[in-house]
N, C-alpha and C positions, 0 to 999 in steps of 0.2 A: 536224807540230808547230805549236800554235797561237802564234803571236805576242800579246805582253802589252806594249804599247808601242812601245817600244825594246829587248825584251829577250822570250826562248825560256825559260820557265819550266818546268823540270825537276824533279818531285819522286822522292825515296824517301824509305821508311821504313826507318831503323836497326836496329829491333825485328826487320824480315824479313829485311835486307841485310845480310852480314858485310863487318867495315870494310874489308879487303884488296880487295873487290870492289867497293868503291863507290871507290873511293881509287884502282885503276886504270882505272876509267871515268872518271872524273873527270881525271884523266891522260892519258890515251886523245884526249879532246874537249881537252885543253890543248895536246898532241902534234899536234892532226889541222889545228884552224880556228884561224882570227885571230880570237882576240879582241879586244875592250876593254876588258871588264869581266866579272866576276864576282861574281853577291852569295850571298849564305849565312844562309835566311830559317830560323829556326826557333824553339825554345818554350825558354823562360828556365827553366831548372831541370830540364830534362829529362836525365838522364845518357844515354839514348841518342840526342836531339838533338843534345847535345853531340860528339859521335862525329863527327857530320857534317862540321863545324869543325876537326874537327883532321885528319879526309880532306882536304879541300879542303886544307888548309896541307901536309900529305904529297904531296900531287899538284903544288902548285905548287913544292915545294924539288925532287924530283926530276925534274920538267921542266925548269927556272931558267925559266918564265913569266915572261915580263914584264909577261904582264896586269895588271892592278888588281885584287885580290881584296879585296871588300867582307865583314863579317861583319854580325848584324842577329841581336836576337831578341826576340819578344815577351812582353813583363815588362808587368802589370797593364793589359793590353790596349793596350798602346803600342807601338811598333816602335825600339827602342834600337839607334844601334850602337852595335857592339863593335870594338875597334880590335883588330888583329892581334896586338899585344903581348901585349896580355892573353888572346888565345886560347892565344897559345903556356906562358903563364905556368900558365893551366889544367890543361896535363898533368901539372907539378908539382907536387904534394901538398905535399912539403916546403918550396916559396916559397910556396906559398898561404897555409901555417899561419904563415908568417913573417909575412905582409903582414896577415892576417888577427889575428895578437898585436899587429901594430903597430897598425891602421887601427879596425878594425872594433870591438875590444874597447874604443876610449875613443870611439866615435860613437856617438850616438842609436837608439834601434833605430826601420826602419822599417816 
């Protein structure tokens, strides 16, 4: 495994991987090594990048990790995070469209 800094960069792809299996490796590596950190790089709008985000948050609630799990994703070639709140809010459909009547429907489109 090549070292990237400070950190062992891990990828998959959602499209070939089924979430139950990335979600227990991702587990697995939470179970096995000390961490300090965790980040969660992927593509803004992607519903099967998405997936990855809510493994990692599945992995970390059934471990009780105390790592630091970071989220991140790239939106108009920039690297955003995302706070964990709003990943969990994600799963949601029914608070999204809440937030979404509230927030979004009297802002500017961008």
């Amino acid at each position: 495994m090549e070292r990237l800094g400070d950190y062992y960069p891990l990828k998959v792809c959602m499209e070939e991987n089924i979430f139950n299996v990335v979600a227990l490796k991702i587990a697995s590596i939470l179970a096995r090594v000390e961490l300090e950190e965790v980040k969660i790089l992927t593509v803004d709008g992607s519903p099967h990048c998405l997936q990855l985000h809510h493994a990692a948050e599945e992995a970390f609630k059934v471990t009780r990790s105390k790592c630091k799990l970071r989220h991140f994703v790239v939106a108009k070639g920039k690297i955003v995070e995302v706070s964990r709140d709003t990943v969990k809010i994600s799963r949601y459909l029914s608070k999204v469209s809440l937030l979404a009547s509230r927030d979004l429907l009297n802002s500017p489109k961008s």
